[in-house]
N, C-alpha and C positions, 0 to 999 in steps of 0.2 A: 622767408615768407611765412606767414599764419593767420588765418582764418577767425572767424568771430562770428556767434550767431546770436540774433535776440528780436523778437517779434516778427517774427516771420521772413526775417531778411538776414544774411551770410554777406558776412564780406572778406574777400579773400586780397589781406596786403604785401606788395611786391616790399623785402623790407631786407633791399643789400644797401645801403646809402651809401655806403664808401665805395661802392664802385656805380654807383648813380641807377640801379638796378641792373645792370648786365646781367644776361642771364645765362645761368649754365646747366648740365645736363642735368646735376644734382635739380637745382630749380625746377625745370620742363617736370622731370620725374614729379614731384610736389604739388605743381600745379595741375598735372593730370590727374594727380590722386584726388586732391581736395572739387577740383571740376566733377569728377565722376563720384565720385560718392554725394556730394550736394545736389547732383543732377538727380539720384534717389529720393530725394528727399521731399517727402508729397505737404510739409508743414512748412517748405519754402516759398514766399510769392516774389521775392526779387533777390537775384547774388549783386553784390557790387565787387567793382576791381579797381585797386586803388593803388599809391605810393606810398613808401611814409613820408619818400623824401618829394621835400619841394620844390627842388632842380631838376627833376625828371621823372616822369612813368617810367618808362626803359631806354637806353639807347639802343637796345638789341643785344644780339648775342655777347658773352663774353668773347673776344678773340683770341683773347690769351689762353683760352682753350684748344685753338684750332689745332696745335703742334700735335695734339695727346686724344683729340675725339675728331678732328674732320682733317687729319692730314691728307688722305687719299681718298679712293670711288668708299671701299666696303666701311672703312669708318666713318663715311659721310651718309653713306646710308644708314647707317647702322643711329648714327644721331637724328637721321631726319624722321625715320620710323616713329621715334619718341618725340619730337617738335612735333611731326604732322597729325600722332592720336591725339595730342594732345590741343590744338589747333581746330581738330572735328571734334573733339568733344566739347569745346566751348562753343563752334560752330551749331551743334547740334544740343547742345541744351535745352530741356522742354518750359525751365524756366526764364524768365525775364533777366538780362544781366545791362547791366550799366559799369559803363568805363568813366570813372573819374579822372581825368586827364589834366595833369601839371606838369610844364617845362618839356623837356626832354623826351618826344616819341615819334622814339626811329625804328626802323629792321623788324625786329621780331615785335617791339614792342607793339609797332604800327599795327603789325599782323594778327595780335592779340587783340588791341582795340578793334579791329576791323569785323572780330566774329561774336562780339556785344551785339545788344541793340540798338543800345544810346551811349553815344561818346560825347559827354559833355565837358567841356574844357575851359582853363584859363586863358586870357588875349596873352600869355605870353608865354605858348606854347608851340613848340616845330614839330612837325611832322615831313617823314621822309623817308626814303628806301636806298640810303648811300651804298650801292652793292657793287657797283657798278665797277670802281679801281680796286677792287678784291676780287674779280674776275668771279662770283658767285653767281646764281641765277635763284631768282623765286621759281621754288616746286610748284607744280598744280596748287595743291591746297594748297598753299602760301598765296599765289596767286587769286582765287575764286572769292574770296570774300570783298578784297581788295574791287574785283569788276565790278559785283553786283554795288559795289556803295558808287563808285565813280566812273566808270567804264574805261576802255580802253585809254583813250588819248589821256587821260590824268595817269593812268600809271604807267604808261610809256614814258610820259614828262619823267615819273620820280626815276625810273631804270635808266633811263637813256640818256637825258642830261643831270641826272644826281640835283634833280631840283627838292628843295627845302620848299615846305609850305609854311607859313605863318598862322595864326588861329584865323585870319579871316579870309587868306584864303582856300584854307581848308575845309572853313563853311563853306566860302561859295561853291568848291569842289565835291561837295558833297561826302568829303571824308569824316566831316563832324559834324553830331547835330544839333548843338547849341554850342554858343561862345559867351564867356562871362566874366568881368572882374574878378583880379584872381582872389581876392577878397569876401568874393559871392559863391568862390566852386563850391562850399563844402554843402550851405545852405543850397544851395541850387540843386544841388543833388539829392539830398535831403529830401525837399519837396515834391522831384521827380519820382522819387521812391516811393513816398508818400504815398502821392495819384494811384501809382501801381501796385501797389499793396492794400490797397483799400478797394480795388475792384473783385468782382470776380474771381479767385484764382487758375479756375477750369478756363475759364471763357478765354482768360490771357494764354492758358497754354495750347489751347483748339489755334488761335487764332495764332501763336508764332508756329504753329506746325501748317496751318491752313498757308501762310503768306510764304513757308518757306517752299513748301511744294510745290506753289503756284512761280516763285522765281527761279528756280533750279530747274527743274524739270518739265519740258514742252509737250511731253506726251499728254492725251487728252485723260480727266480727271472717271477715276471708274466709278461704275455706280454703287460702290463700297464704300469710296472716298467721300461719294455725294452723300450717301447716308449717313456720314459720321456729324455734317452739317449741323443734323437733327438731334444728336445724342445730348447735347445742353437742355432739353424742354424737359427732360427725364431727370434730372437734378433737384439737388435739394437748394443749392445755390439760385437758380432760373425761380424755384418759387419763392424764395426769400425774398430775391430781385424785385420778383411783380409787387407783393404782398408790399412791402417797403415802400415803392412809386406810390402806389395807391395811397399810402396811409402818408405820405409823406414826410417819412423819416429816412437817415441813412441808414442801408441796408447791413449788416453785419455777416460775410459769408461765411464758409466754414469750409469750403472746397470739397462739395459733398454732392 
């Protein structure tokens, strides 16, 4: 796995090919690191997550690990500790992340795509949660990103009958959010960065903290939270904004 930054955008690549990106604890460890340090980083407007290989984003966990990190309860928690920071820390990123999805994305891979914003994929991509003849269970976090994109009866389908999705009917399940020749993924993703990098960068991060509080948590919003609403008109980005419409040029922000 390693990481890449340049105009405003990080991308972090899943890059084991010989085992189709199986992931293992070493991995998890890498990934949280470079998630959490990226999440500091106030000159980023969008991370990507990508493969190198074009058979697959992940299958999911290495297994071949099981014997030496999840034989029993204490070593299984002891590895879920590190899957599940690491799982909330993509979950909770203040920035925009985008999952490039090709071929292969099952188990944990799913799980990683699932705490993106946008999972845009190739038509000749699977998704699925084959856990089910490993006698395994999705943990809470494993599970919470997985409902709010599909809800219950689609991830009952993946646990319970070990159903495989295909790229279209993943869209329709709402597990991804665009489908595309696999010929188009790179460019397609590309362009979606694009859009998101060229807006706002405060406004985009108000707005995945505003949408994410709004779906997680039912309690009513305080008049603290309400206030923060307002905190974009005090910007220097908000007058560049306006200044820009009016004159009608593209606005150039500065995340200020």
């Amino acid at each position: 796995m390693y990481s890449v930054h340049q105009d405003h955008i990080a991308t972090i690549v899943l890059n084991r090919p010989e085992k189709l990106n199986a992931i293992t604890s070493s991995m998890w460890k890498r990934l949280h690191q470079a998630i959490t340090t990226l999440s500091g980083d106030d000159s980023l407007r969008c991370i990507v997550i990508r493969s190198s290989c074009a058979k697959a984003f992940s299958p999911g966990c290495d297994i071949d690990e099981f014997a030496k990190c999840r034989s029993d309860k204490s070593q299984a928690q002891a590895y879920g500790r590190l899957m599940h920071d690491t799982l909330n820390a993509f979950w909770h990123c203040p920035i925009p992340v985008v999952a490039e999805i090709r071929g292969i994305c099952i188990g944990a891979g799913l799980e990683i795509a699932s705490t993106c914003d946008f999972r845009i994929a190739s038509e000749t991509c699977r998704l699925g949660a084959p856990v089910k003849n490993l006698g395994l269970v999705m943990a809470y976090p494993e599970l919470e990103p997985l409902l709010q994109l599909a809800g219950k009866d689609v991830v009952l389908e993946m646990l319970l009958e070990e159903k495989i999705f295909n790229a279209d009917e993943a869209l329709q399940k709402r597990l991804l959010t665009r489908v595309v020749p696999d010929d188009q993924l790179a460019d397609t993703v590309a362009r979606t960065v694009s859009n998101i990098v060229s807006g706002a960068p405060l406004a985009a991060r108000w707005h995945k903290k505003f949408i994410r509080r709004l779906t997680t948590d039912i309690s009513p919003i305080t008049p603290e939270e309400y206030d923060e609403c307002f905190d974009c008109f005090d910007t220097e980005d908000f007058r560049t904004g306006c200044r820009s419409f009016l004159r009608h040029i593209h606005p150039v922000f500065k995340g200020k």
